[in-house]
N, C-alpha and C positions, 0 to 999 in steps of 0.2 A: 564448477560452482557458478550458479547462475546471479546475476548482478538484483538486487534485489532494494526497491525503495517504497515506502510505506508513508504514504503521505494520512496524517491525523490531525485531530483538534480534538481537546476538552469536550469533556459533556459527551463522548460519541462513544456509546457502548461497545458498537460494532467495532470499531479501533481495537478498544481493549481486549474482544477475541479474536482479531486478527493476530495480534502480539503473542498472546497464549498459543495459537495455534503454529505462528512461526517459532514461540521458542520450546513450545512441546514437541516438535520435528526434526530441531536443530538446524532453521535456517535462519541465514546469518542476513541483516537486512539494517538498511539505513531508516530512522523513523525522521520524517521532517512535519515539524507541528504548524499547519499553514497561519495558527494566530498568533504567534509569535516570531514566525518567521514569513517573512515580506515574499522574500526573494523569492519563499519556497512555492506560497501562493502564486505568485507570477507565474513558477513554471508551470503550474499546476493548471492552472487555468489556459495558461497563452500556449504551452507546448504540447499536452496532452489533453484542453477541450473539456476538463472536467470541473464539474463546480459543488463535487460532496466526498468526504470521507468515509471508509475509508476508499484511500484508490492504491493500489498495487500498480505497480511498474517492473516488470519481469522483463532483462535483457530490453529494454526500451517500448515495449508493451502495454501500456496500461491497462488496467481492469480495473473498472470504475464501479464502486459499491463491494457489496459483500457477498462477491461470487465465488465461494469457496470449492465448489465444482470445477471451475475452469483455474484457480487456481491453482488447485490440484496437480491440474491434469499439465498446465502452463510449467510446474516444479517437477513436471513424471513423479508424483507420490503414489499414482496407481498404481 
């Protein structure tokens, strides 16, 4: 089972079919909301470099935006 975190914010459509798509697959994943959560923001930005939701973090990976392609292929769903 791969470690799986789902950084999101309100208003971001692409969020909401990230989640449909993890939980139409049944993968199991952390969602961290970076406007409500400080901390989550920090990582997000200071550890993995990224400044837009959504961003996937696979096994410490990130994929920043809505690259359902490489996510894919990142979870072996192909």
């Amino acid at each position: 089972m791969k470690d799986v975190t789902l950084y999101t914010q309100p208003d971001c459509p692409p969020c909401q079919i990230m989640k449909l798509f993890f939980n139409d697959n049944n993968i199991s994943y952390k969602e961290k909301n970076i406007k409500t959560d400080k901390t989550a923001l920090q990582e997000l930005t200071k550890k993995y470099g990224s400044y837009s939701t959504p961003t996937v973090v696979i096994d410490g990976k990130a994929i920043i935006g809505f690259e359902l392609e490489e996510i894919k292929k990142e979870l072996q769903l192909d």
